[in-house]
C-alpha positions in Angstrom: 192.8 65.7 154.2 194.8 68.8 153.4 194.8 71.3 150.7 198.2 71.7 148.8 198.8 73.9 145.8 198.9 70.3 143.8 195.7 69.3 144.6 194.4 66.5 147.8 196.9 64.8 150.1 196.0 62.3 152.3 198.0 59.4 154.2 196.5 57.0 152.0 195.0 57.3 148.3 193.3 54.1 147.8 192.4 53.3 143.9 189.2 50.6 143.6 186.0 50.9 145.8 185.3 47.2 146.3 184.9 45.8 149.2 188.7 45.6 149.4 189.1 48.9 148.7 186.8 49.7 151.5 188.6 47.8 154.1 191.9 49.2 153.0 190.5 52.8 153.6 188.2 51.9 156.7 191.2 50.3 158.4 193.0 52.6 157.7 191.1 55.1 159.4 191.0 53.4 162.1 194.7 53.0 162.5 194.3 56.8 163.3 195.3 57.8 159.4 193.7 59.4 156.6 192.0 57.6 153.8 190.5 58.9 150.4 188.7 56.1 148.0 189.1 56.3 144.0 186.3 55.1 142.1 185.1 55.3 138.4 181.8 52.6 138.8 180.0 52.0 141.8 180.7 52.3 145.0 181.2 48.6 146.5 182.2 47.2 143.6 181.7 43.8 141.6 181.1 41.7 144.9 177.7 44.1 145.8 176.4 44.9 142.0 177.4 41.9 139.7 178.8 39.1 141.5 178.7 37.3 144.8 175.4 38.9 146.2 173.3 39.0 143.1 174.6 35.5 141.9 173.7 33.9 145.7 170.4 35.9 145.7 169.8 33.9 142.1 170.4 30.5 143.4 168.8 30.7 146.8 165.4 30.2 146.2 165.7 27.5 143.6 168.0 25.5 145.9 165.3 26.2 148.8 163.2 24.1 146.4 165.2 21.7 145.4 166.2 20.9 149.3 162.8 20.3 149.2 162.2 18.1 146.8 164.6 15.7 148.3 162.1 15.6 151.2 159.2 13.4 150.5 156.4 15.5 152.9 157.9 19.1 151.8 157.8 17.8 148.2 154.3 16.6 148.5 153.5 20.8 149.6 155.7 22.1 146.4 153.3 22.5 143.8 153.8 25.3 142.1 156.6 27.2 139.9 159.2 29.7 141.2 158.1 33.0 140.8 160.8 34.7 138.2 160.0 38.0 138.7 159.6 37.6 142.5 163.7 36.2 142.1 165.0 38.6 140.1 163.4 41.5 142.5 165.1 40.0 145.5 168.1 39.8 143.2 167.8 43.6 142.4 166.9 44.3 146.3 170.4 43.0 147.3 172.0 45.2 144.5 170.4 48.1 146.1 169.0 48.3 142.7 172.5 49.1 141.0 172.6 52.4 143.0 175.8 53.1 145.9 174.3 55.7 147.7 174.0 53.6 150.4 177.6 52.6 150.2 178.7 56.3 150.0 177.1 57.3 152.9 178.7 54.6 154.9 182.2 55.7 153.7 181.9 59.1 154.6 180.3 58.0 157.9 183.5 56.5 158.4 186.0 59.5 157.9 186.4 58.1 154.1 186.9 60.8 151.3 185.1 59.7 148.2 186.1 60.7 145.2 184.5 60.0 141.8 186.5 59.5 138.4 189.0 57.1 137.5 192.5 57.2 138.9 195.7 56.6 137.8 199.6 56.7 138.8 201.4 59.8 137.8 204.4 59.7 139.5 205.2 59.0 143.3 202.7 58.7 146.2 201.0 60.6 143.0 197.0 60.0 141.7 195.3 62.1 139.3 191.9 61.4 138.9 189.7 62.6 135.5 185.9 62.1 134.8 184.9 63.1 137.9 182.2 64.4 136.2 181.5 66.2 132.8 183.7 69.2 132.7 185.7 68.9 135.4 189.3 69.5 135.5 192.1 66.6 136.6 192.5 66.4 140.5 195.7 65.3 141.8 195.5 63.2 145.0 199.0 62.9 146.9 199.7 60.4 149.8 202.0 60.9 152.3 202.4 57.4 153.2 200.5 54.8 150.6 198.8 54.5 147.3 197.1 51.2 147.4 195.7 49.7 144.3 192.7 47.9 144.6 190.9 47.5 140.9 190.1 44.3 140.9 189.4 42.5 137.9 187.2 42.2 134.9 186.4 38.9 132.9 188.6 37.4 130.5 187.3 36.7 126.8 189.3 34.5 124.8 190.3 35.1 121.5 188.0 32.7 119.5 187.0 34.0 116.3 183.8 36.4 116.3 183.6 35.9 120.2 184.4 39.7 120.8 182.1 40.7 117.6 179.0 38.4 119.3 178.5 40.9 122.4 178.7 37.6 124.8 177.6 37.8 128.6 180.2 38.0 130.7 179.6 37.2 134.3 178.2 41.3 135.0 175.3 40.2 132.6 174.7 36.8 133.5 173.9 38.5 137.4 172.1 41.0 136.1 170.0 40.0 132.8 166.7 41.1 133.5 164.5 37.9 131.5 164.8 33.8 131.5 167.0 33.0 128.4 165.4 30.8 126.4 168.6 28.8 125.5 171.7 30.1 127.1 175.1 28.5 126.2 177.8 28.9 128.6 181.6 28.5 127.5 183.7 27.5 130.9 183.2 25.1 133.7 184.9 26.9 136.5 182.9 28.4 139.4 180.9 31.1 137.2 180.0 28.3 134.3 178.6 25.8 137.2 177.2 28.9 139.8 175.4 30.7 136.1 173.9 27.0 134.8 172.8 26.0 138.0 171.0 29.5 138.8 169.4 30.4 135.0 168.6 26.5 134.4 166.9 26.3 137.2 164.8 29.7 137.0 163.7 28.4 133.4 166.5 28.1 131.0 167.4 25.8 128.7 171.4 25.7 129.1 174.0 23.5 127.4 177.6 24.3 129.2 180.5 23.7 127.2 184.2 23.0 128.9 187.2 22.8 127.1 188.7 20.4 129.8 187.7 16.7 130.7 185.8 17.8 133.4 184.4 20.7 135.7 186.0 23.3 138.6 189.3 21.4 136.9 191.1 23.5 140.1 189.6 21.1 143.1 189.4 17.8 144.0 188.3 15.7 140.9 185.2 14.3 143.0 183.7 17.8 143.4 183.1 18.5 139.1 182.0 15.3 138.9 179.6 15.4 141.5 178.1 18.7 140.1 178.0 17.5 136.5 176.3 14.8 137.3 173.6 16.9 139.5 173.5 19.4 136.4 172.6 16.6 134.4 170.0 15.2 136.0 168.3 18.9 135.9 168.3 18.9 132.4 171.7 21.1 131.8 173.5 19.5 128.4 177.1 19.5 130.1 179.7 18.9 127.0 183.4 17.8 128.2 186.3 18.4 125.9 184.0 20.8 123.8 185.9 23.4 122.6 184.6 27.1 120.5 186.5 26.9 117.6 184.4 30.3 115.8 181.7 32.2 117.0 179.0 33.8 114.6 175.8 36.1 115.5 174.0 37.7 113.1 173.0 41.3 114.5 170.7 40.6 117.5 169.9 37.4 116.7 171.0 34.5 118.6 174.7 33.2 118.6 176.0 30.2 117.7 179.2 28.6 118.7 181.5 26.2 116.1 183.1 23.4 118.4 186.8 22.2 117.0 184.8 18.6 115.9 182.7 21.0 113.6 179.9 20.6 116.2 177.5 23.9 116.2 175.1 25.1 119.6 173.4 27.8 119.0 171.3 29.8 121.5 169.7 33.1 122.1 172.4 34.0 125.1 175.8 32.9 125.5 177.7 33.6 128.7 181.9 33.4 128.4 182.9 32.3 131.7 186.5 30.9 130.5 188.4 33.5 133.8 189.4 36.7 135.0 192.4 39.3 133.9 193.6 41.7 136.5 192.0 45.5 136.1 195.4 47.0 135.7 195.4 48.2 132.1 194.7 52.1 133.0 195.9 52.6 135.9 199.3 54.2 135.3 201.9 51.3 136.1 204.2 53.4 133.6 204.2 55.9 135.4 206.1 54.4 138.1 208.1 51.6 136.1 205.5 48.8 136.2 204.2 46.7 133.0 200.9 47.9 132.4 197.9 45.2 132.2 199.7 43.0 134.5 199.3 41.1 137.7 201.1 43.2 140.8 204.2 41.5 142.3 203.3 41.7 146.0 205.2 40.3 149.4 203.0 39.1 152.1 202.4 42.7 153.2 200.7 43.4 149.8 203.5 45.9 149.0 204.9 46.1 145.0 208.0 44.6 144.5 210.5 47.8 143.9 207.9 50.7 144.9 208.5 50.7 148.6 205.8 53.4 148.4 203.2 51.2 146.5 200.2 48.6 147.6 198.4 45.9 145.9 195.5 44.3 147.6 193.0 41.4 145.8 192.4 40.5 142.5 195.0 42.9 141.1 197.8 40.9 142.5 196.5 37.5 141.2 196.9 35.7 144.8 193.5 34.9 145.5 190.7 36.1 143.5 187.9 36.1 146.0 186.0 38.4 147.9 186.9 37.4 151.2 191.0 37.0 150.4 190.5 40.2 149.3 189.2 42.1 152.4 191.6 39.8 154.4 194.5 41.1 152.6 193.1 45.0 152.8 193.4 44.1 156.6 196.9 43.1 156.5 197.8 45.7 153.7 196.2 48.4 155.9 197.9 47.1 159.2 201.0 47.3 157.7 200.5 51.1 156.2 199.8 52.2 159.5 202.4 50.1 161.8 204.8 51.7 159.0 203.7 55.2 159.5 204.2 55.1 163.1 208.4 53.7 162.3 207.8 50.0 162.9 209.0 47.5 160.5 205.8 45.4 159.9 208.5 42.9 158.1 206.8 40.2 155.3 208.7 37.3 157.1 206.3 37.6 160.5 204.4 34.5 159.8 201.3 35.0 161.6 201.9 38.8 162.1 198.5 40.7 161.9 199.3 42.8 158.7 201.1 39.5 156.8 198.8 37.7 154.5 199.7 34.3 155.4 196.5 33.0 154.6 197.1 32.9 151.3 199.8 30.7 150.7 198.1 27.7 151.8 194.9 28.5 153.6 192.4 30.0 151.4 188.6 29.0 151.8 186.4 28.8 148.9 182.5 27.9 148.5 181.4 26.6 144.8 177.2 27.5 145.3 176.3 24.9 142.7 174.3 21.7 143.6 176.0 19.9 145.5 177.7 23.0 147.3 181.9 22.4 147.1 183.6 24.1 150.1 187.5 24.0 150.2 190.1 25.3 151.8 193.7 24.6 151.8 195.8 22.0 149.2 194.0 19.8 147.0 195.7 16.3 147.2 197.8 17.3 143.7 198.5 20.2 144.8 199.9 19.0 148.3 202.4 16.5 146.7 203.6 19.2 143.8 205.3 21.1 146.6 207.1 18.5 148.3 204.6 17.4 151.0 204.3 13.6 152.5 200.5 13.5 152.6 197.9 10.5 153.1 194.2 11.2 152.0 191.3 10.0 153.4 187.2 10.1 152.1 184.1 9.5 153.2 180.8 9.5 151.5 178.6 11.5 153.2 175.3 9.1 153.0 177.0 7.3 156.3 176.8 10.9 158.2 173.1 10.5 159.5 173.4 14.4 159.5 173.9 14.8 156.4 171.7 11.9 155.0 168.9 13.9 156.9 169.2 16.4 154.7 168.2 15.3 151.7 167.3 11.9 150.4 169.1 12.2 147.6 173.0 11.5 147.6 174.5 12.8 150.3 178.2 13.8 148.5 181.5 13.1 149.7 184.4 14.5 151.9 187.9 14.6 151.7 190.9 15.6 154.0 194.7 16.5 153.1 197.0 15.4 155.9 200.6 16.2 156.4 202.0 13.1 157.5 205.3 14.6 158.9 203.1 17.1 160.7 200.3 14.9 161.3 198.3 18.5 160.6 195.4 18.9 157.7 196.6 20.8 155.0 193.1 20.8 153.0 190.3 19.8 152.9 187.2 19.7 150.4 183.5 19.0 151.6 180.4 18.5 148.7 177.1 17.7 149.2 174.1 20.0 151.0 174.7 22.4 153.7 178.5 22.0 153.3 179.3 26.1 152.8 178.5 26.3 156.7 181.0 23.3 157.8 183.8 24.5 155.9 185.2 27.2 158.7 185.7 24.7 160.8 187.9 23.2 158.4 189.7 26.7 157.5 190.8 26.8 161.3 192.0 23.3 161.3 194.3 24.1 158.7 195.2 27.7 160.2 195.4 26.5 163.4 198.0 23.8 162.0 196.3 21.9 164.6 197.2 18.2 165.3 195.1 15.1 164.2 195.5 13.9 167.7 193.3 17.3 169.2 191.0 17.3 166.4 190.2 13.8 167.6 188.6 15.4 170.8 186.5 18.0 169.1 183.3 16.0 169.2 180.7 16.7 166.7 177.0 17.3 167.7 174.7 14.4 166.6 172.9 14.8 164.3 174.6 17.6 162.3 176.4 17.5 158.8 179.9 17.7 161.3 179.6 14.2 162.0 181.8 14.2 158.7 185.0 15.1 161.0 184.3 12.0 162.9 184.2 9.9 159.7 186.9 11.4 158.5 189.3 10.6 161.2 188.2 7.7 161.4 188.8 6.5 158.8 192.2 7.7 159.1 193.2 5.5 161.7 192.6 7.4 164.7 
């Protein structure tokens, strides 16, 4: 860091202290630059506080019980309720309790500045941050190399009628509400609708989950929302296709009750919105610098802006992939490619499999749904293989005939699916369901990064008994 008349420079002012705003910075440092992280919230962002960790940390237990009620001795030992409060302290453990010192001492352990207040473009390699704290005066942080943007996202409440005016959950209280609803209503069937009725149903909840669509996580294979409605069913969740809010209407702190478009009325005492995500780019200066403000962030595969050679956008910002993971794994690659830059080399966008392109993305991208069953994807869907151009074939197998999986549980074992590219004769995606299917899926993610052939996967042998015996079915029953 050095001192100018203007204020802080540093080679790299990074805006958004998420976890891939972190790996931006802590790569960056590495790479033998300076780094200073931007942060108006916590430290570690909405991955740590108020969504992956907390939600997982709800569900755990519960599914720990119901993997054991699919076991005839280990049900005959579970007698007893969860424990709530014992949940929701774990919960709070993993949130370090809504405090970042932790995370702040970590970043500075690192050679990371950390500065408090919220940031915004004023002009180039410009960022002046205000609110540092009460009082305080504007500081202007100037890079000499890169501002990356890294603010993430926030979630997306549609424009019903009295939705706004109801003071809905959104997914940051659904993580962190501190009681049982009595009756929650969810509005959305995408990963947050099935992750949030799985977790609060189980801990006690009455829920009733209403999706607009004719069935649930509408963006995978169609086997995978059918196989968790039906599962959410049968724990007592009232799961309502095609039912869409027409009005909302709460009266002060009572509880809120949603009009359907048949004239059908739920009413509950909490109602999570779970209907998406829009990207945290409203305040952030994109004016300043020529940009539409509120707007996803036109990026190549080195996470740079289209038209501010100068500017970065890594994760949910630039609308690519908005997970966690693909958003630390395109910090990397944004990071590599700052500091390849700043030593003269070209760190070009068209390197494939270069370490500071974000490949991945394109057609790669693992995802885990932690519902019951568990959905773990990666790559195409079978739709989405044929929309752009590809020859595939598709094969499934239900997993009751994988006597690892089938010793799981002796309830229904779920179902698998691969994506091949016949001209290729490579997998291009694949989507597992059923228990302990989170842990097989990197072994799909390198299959489809790896490009490798169907006629070498057919020699990596599967342990017996193990939930991987699913490869062997599935090729298989391809032919080979």
């Amino acid at each position: 860091m050095t001192d100018t008349a203007q204020g802080r420079e540093y080679d790299v002012v990074v805006v958004g202290g998420g976890p891939t705003g972190e790996n931006v910075a802590s790569r960056a440092v590495e790479g033998g630059l300076t780094a200073v992280l931007v942060e108006h919230e916590l430290l570690g962002g909405e991955c740590s506080y108020w969504a992956c960790m907390p939600s997982k940390a709800l569900l755990r237990d519960t599914e720990v019980l119901a993997e054991a009620a699919a076991l005839p001795g280990a049900a005959a030992a579970v007698t007893g309720r969860v424990d709530v409060r014992a949940v929701l302290d774990r919960r709070d453990a993993f949130t370090s309790h809504w405090r970042d010192d932790g995370q702040v001492a970590w970043a500075e352990g690192a050679g990371i500045a950390v500065v408090r207040g919220h940031g915004r473009l004023a002009g180039e390699r410009r960022v002046v941050v205000e609110g540092a704290y009460e009082g305080s005066q504007p500081l202007e942080l100037r890079a000499r190399h890169a501002v990356v943007l890294a603010t993430g996202s926030v979630a997306a409440v549609p424009p019903v009628p009295g939705l706004r005016e109801a003071r809905p959950w959104t997914s940051r209280e659904a993580t962190s509400a501190e009681q049982v609803p009595e009756h929650l209503v969810v509005v959305g069937g995408g990963v947050v609708g099935c992750e949030m009725s799985t977790a609060w149903s189980r801990l006690g909840a009455r829920v009733t989950l209403l999706n607009r669509g004719d069935r649930l996580l509408p963006g995978l294979e169609p086997f995978a929302g059918e196989l968790v409605a039906q599962r959410l069913r049968d724990g007592g969740v009232d799961v309502r296709l095609g039912a869409s809010p027409a009005a909302v209407r709460r009266d002060g702190d009572g509880p809120t009750t949603v009009v359907l478009e048949d004239g059908a009325e739920v009413t509950g005492d909490a109602l999570l919105v779970a209907t998406g995500r829009r990207p945290a780019t409203a305040d952030v200066g994109l004016d300043a610098v020529g940009l539409e403000p509120g707007s996803y962030l036109d990026v190549d595969d080195t996470l740079r802006v289209a038209g501010v050679p100068w500017l970065y956008a890594a994760g949910d910002c630039n609308g690519r992939n908005l997970l966690t993971h693909m958003g630390k794994y395109q910090a990397r690659c944004c990071a590599d490619a700052v500091v390849a830059r700043s030593r003269g080399e070209q760190a070009s966008p068209d390197d494939r499999w270069a370490r500071w392109t974000a490949t991945a993305d394109a057609g790669a991208c693992p995802s885990v749904v932690f519902a019951d069953p568990q959905v773990g994807t990666v790559g195409r869907t079978e739709a989405a293989a044929r929309e752009a151009g590809l020859r595939v074939r598709c094969v499934e197998v239900d997993l009751n005939g994988v006597s690892g999986a089938s010793l799981l549980g002796d309830d229904d074992a779920g179902r698998a699916k691969l994506v091949v590219d016949e001209d290729r004769r490579v997998v291009v995606g694949a989507t597992f369901a059923g228990r302990g299917t989170a842990e097989l899926l990197h072994s799909a993610t390198v299959a489809v990064v790896g490009e490798v052939p169907l006629e070498r996967l057919w020699h990596a042998v599967p342990s017996y008994p193990t939930v991987s015996e699913a490869w062997l079915r599935l090729l298989e029953a391809y032919g080979l």
